[in-house]
C-alpha positions as CSV (number, residue, x, y, z in Angstrom):
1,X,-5.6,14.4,-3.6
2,X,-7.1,12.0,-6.2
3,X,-9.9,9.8,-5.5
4,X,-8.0,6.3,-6.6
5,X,-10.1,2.4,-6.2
6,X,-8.2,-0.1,-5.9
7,X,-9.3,-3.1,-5.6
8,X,-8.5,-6.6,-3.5
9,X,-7.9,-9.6,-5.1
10,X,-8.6,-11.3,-1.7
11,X,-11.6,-12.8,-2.8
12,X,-11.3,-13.8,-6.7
13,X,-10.7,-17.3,-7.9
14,X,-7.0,-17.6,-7.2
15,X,-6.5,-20.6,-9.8
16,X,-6.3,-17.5,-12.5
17,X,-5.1,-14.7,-11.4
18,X,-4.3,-12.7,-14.1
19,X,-7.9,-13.1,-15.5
20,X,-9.5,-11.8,-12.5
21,X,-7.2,-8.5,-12.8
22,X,-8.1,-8.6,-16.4
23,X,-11.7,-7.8,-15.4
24,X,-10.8,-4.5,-14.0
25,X,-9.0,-2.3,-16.6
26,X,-10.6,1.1,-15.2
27,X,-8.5,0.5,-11.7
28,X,-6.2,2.5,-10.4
29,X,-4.0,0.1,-9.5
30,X,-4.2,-3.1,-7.7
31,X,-4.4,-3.8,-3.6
32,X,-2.2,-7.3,-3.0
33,X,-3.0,-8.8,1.0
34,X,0.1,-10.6,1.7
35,X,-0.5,-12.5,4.7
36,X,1.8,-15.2,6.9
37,X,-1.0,-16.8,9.5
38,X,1.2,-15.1,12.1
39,X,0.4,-11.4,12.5
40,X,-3.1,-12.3,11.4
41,X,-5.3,-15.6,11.4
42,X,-5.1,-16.6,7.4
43,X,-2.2,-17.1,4.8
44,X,-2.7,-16.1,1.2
45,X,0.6,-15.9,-0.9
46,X,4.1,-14.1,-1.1
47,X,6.6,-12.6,-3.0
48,X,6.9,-15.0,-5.7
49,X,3.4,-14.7,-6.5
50,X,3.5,-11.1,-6.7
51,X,6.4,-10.9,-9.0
52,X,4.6,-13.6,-11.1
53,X,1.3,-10.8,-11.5
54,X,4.1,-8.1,-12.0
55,X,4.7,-9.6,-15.3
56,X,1.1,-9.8,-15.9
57,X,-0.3,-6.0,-15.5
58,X,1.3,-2.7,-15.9
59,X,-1.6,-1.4,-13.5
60,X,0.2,0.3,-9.9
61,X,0.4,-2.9,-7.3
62,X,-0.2,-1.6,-3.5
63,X,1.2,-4.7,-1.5
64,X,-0.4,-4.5,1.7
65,X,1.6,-6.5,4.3
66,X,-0.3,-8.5,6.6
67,X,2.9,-10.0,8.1
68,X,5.1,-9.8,11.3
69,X,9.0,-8.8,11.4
70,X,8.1,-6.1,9.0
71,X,11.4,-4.5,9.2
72,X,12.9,-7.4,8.0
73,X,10.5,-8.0,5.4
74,X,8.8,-4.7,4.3
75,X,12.6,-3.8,2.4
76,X,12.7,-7.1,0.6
77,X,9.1,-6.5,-0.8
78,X,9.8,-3.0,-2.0
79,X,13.3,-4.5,-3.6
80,X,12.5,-7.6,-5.5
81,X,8.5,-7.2,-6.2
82,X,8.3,-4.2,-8.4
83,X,5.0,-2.6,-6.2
84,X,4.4,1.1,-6.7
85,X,3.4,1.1,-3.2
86,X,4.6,-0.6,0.0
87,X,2.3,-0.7,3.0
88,X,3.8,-2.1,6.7
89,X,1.5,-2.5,9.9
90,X,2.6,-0.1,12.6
91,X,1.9,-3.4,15.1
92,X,4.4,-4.6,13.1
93,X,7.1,-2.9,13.2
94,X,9.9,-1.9,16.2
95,X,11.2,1.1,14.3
96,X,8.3,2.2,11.7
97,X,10.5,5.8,10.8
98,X,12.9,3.9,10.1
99,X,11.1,1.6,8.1
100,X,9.5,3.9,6.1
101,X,13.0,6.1,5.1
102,X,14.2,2.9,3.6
103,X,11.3,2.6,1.7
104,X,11.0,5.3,0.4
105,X,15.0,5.0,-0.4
106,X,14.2,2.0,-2.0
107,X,12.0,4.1,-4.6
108,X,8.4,3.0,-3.7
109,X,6.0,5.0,-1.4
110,X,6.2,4.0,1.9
111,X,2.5,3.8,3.6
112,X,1.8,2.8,7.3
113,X,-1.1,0.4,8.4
114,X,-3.3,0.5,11.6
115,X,-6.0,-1.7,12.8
116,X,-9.3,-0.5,13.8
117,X,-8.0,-0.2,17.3
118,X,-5.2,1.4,17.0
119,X,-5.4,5.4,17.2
120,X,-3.5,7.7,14.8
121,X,-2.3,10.5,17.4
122,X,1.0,8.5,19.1
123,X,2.4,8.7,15.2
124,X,1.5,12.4,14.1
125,X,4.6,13.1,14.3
126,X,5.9,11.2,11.8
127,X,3.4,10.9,9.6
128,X,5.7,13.0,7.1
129,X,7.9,9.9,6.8
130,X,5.2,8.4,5.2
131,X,3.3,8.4,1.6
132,X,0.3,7.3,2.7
133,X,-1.5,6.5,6.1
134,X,-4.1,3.0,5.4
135,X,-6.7,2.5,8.2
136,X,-8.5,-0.6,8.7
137,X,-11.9,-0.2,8.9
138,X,-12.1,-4.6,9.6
139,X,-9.9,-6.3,11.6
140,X,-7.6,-7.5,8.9
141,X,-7.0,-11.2,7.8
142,X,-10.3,-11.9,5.5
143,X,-12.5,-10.5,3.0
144,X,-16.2,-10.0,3.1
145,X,-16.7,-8.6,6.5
146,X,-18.7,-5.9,7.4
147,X,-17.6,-2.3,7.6
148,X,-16.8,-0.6,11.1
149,X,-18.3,2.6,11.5
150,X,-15.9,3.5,14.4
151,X,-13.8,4.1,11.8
152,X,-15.3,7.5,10.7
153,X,-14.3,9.5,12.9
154,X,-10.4,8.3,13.0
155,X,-10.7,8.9,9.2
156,X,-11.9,12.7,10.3
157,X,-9.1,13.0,12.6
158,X,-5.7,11.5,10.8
159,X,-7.2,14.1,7.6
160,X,-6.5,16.8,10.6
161,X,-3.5,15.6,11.2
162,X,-2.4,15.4,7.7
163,X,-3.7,19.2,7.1
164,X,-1.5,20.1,9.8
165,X,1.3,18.8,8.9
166,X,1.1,20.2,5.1
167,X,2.1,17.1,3.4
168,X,0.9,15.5,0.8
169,X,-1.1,12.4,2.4
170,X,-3.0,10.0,1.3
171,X,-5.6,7.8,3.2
172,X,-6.5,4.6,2.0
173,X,-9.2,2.9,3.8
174,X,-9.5,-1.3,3.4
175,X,-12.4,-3.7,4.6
176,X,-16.4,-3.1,4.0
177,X,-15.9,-0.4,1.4
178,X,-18.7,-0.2,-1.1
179,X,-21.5,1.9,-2.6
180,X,-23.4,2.4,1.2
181,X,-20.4,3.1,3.1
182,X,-17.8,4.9,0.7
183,X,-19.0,8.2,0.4
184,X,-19.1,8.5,4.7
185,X,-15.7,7.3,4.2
186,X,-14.8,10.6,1.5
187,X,-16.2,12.7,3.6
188,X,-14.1,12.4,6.0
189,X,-11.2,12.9,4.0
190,X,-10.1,9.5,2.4
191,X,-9.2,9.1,-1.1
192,X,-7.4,5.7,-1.8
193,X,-10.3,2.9,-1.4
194,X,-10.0,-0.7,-1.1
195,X,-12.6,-2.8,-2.6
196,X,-12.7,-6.1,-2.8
197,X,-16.5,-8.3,-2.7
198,X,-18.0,-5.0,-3.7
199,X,-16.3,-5.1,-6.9
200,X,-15.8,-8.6,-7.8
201,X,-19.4,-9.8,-6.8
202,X,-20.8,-7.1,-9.1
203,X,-22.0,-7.9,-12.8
204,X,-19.6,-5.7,-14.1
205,X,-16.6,-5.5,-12.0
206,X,-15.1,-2.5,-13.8
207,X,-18.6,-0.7,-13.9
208,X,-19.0,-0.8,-10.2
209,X,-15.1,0.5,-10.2
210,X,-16.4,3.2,-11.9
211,X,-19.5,3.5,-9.7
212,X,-17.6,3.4,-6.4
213,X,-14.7,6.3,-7.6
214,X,-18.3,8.6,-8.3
215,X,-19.6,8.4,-5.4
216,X,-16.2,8.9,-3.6
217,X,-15.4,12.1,-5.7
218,X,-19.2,13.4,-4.8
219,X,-18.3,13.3,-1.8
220,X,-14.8,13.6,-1.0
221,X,-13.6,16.6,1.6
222,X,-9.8,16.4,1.6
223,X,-7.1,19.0,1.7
């Protein structure tokens, strides 16, 4: 699999957008925290925003969605925002195989989101439903915290899981990433990292882009 960074614009100045993405041109794409103060304790923006940064970058948008009634909501995100990428919380969600067909149908890659807590092994089974598997290694809702090392190992086991299966998985890991914790991360067996403070607090955003997919690919063991 390919190392990708792609990184949150959780904690950039929101009054310009478009600039902030602007810093970044080495990225592989963009990570987009929709969030409704319901499934988790902050609100940031929605669908109209998102279409308003589609027009704005041709870079690959990963809408992470924060939000409950995801079966209601996930389709209309994948429909009407132009995303490459469509991630749903598994908390979320009353019928996540389901979920993840139509997204897929819908023509974006369907990914599934857990929280730290919540283990990978009830939903081996259908992980072949799915495009790619992101684990929280925070417990979602704000920027800036610090990574959780309990983590690693659920990392270690979903890439055992995936191997098994012999799909074509990737595993994205959000919250904490940066250059003392993503190559533990690579190792075991994640290649789609979300960085947000890490890359906009550096002095060159795109240089630490560049820094951070290094160190990932130095250390990456994946299928």
């Amino acid at each position: 699999m390919e190392i990708r960074i792609t990184p949150s614009i959780l904690t950039v100045d929101f009054a310009d957008l478009a600039a902030e993405m602007r810093r970044v041109p080495g990225a592989d794409g963009f990570h987009l925290d929709v969030m409704d103060n319901h499934f988790v304790p902050n609100l940031t923006f929605g669908l109209p925003v998102v279409r308003c940064l589609r027009q704005v970058s041709a870079q690959p948008f990963d809408l992470h969605l924060m939000i409950e009634d995801a079966d209601r909501w996930a389709p209309i995100y994948a429909a009407e925002s132009g995303a490459e990428t469509v991630t749903f919380h598994v908390e979320a969600s009353k019928a996540p195989i389901r979920l993840a067909r139509e997204l897929r149908r819908l023509g974006v890659r369907a990914a599934m989101g857990l929280k730290p807590a919540t283990p990978i092994e009830p939903y081996a089974d259908m992980i072949t439903e799915l495009d790619q598997i992101l684990l929280m290694s925070v417990e979602p809702g704000f920027g800036g915290q610090k990574f959780l090392d309990v983590v690693v190992p659920k990392i270690r086991r979903t890439r055992e899981i995936i191997r098994g299966s012999g799909a074509q998985i990737a595993i994205q890991i959000d919250g904490g990433i940066s250059v003392e914790t993503i190559g533990r991360c690579a190792e075991a067996g994640a290649d789609v990292f979300v960085a947000g403070s890490a890359v906009y607090s550096a002095a060159d955003p795109d240089a630490m882009v560049t820094e951070l997919r290094k160190l990932a690919a130095a250390a990456y063991c994946g299928m």
